[in-house]
N, C-alpha and C positions, 0 to 999 in steps of 0.2 A: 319160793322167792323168785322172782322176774329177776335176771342179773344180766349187762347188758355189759361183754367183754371186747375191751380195745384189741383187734387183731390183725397184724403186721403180715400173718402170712409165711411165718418163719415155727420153727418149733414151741417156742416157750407161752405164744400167746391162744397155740394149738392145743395145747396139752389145758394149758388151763380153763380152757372152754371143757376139756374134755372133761377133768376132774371135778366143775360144777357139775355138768351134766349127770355123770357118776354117781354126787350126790342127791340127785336130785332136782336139782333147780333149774326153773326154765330158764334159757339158756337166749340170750340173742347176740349176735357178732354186728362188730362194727368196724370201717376201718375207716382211717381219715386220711382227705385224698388233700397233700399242700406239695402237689406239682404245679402250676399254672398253664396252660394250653398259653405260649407268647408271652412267657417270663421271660427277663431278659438274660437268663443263665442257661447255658448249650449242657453242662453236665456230661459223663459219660454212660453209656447202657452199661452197668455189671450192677452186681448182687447186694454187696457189703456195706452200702450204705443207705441211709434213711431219706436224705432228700436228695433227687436225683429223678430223670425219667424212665426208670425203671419201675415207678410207681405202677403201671399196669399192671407187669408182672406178680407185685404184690397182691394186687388187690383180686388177681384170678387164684391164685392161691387162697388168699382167705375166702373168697367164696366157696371155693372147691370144696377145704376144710370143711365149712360150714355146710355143705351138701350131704358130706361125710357122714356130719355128726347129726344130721337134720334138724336145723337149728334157722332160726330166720337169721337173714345178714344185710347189712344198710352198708352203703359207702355214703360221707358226710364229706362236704366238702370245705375244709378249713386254712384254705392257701392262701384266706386276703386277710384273716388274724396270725398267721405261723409267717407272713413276709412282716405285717408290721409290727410283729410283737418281736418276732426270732429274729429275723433276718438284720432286723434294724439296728436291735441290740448289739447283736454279734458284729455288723458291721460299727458301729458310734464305740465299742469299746478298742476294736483294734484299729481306728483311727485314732484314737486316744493315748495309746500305746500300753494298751491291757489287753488280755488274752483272755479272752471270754471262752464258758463255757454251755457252748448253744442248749446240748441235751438236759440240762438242769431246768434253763427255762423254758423250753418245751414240754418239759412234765408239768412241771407247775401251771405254770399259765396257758396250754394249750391240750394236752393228753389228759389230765385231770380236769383243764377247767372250760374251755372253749369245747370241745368234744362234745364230752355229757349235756352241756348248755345247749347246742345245737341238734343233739337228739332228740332232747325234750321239746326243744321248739319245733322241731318237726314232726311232734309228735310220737314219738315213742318213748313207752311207756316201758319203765325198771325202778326196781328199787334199788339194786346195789350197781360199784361201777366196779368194774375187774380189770385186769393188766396181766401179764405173765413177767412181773420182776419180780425176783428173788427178794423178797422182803415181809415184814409179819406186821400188823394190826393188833396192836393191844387198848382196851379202856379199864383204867384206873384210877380212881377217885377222881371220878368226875373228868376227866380228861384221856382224850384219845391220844396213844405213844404209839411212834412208827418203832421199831426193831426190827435189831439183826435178821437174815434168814438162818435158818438152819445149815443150809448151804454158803458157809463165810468164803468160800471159794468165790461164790457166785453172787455173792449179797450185794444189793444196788440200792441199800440206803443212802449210801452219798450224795447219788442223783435224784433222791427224792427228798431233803433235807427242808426244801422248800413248800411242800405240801403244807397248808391252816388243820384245824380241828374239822371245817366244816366237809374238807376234802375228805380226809383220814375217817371222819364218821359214816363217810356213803364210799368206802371202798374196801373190796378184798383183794387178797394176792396170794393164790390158790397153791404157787411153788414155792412159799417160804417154808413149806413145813419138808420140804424134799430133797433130795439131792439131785442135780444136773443131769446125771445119769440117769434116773431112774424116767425124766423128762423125755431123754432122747430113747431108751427100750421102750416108753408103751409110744411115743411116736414109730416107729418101728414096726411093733405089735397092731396098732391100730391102723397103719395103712395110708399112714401123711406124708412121711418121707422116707425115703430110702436113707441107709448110713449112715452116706456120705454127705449130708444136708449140709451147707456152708453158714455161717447165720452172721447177722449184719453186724460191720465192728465200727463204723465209720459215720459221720455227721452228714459229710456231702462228698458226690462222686466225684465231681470234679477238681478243677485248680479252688482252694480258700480264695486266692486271690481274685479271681474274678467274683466273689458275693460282696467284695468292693466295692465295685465298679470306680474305682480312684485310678489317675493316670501313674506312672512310676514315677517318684520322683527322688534325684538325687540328693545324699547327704553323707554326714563324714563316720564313720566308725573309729572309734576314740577308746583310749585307755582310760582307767578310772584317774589317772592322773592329766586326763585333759589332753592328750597328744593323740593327735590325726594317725591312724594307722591302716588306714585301708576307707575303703568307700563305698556307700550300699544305692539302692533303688526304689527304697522302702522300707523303713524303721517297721511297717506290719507286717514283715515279710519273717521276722524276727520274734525267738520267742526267748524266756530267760532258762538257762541253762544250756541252750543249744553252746553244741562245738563244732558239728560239722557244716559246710556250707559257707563258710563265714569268706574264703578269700580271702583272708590274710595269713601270710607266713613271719612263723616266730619261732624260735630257739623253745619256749613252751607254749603248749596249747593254750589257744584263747577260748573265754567263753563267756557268752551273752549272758551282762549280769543287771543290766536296767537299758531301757528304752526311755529316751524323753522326747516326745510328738511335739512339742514348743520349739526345742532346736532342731529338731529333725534328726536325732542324732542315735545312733546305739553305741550303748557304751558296751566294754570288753574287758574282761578281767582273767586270771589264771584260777585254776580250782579251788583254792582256798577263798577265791573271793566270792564263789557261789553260795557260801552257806551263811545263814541267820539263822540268830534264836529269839528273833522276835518280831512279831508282825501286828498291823493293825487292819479289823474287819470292818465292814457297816453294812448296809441293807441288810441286816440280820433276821430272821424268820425263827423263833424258838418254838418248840414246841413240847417241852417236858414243862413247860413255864411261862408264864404270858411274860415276861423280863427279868433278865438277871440285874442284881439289884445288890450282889459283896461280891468279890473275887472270890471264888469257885475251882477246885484241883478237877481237872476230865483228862480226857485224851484225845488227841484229834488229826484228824487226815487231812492232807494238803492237797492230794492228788487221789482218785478213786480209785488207782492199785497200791495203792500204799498203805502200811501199816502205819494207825493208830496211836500217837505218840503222847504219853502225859505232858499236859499243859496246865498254865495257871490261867485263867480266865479272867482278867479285871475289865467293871464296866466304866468306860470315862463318860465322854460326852454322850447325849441321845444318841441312842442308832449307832454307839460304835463303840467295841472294845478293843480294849489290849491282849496280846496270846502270847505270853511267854514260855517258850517250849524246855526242857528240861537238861537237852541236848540237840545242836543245830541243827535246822536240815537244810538240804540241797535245794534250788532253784525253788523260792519261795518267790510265787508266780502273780503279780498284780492284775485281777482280773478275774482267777478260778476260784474255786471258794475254800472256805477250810469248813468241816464239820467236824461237830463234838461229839462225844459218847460218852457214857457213861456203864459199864460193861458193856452188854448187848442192845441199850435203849438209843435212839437219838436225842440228845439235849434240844439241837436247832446247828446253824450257820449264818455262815455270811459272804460277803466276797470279799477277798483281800484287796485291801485300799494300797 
């Protein structure tokens, strides 16, 4: 089989070229270039993150890789759908005063969907799409399920929540069946990285603030009871749950528990007033199911290092349920998404309204 893998240039999308290869299948590397030569973002040069002007460095890496493993390798260039798809998004939700979360829609609508689309139009020729996330591929009865990795350490289902059937049908993910570990000795073994390989943790290198581009403007930071108690520059500069950073001093700690973009205001609460136990989702993507259609017991993550909580699932209006959680959680965040599970399966998600 022709299998044509997304490669970043770091360990995980190394190894899994390697482990096609391994098996047999011809192998071709791709990476995709969304720096812009005269964007209007300065960025910092370092490692850790995904968009930034360090993209060179990336992309000599993956070729290098790809030398390696004698493998053919393409750079595609996807910086004018990853500004208006990603960029835009992420910018229109945190003028909104929602906390988006860029790399969900980057997989979905750009690494899964825009990528392979523009290899094929430029002619190359695969039948499968490959990635190095820790995540599995199953079909059953008739329907393709994303699952857990075997590595729950490392499992990045959350961020793939958003993947369709037609995605999940044309792709594999060669370290679901692995542990981390074992990712980083044959990297080692094989002559890609030394040890001490650092790998990307971060969205964008620079200041959030400047993919903005908005001037700062002042407004009041307020208690849940309406009183003025300090003063901000930007309600987006604010995320819920935050304590530190805030400039205001109180007998107890405040903490960022709503944003409203209308009055320009962030509101402030003590730690009790962080937690709910109930939230409402929409733009939801299912995929154990084309709609949920009765209230449903799963369990579900708010945030992608978090544990997995039983929830009640009721569907109200089109395109949006209720998620009543079992027991509260902390900094339930408008804007990120929540995803469901059902042991090691994904239901789907959505983003909290």
């Amino acid at each position: 089989m022709r299998i044509l893998v997304g490669m970043s240039g770091g360990i995980d999308s190394s190894v899994a070229a390697l482990l096609l290869k391994k098996a047999g299948h011809e192998v071709v590397g791709v990476t995709m270039s969304i720096w812009r030569e005269g964007n209007p973002f300065s960025g910092e040069l370092r490692k850790d993150a995904c968009f930034g002007p360090n993209e060179e460095q990336d992309i000599a890496e993956g070729r290098r890789i790809s030398e390696l493993l004698d493998i053919e390798y393409h750079v595609l260039d996807c910086a004018a759908q990853y500004e208006r798809i990603v960029l835009e998004n992420f910018r229109s939700e945190y003028l909104a005063g929602r906390t988006p979360n860029p790399c969900i829609w980057c997989n979905s609508l750009i690494k899964f969907g825009a990528l392979p689309q523009i290899a094929r139009e430029s002619g190359i020729k695969f039948d499968k799409f490959a990635t190095g996330h820790y995540a599995q591929v199953a079909h059953k009865n008739n329907r393709w399920l994303l699952t857990k990795a075997l590595d729950e350490h490392k499992d990045q289902t959350y961020f793939l929540y958003r993947l369709n059937q037609v995605q999940l049908s044309q792709v594999m993910f060669p370290l679901g069946t692995i542990q981390k570990e074992e990712a980083r000795r044959l990297c080692i073994e094989y002559g890609f990285f030394s040890e001490g390989k650092a790998e990307s943790q971060d969205f964008y290198s620079g200041d959030y603030s400047e993919l903005l581009q908005t001037e700062p403007k002042k407004g009041a930071i307020v208690d849940t009871h309406g009183n003025t108690v300090g003063e901000h520059l930007g309600y987006w500069n604010y995320t819920i749950g935050q304590r530190r950073g805030l400039g205001v001093a109180a007998e107890r700690p405040w903490y960022v528990v709503a944003l409203d973009a209308e009055k320009n205001q962030v509101i402030v609460g003590h730690n009790e007033d962080t937690f709910e136990n109930k939230l409402l989702a929409e733009r939801l993507n299912w995929i154990a199911f084309d709609a949920l259609k009765a209230p449903m017991e799963a369990e579900a993550k708010i945030r992608s290092t978090g544990r997995a909580k039983p929830v009640l699932i009721t569907p109200l209006k089109e395109g949006v349920v209720s998620v009543s959680f079992a027991e509260p959680q902390k900094a339930v965040t408008p804007g990120q998404s929540v995803v469901f599970y059902q042991d090691k399966t994904v239901l789907g998600g959505g983003v909290i309204q």
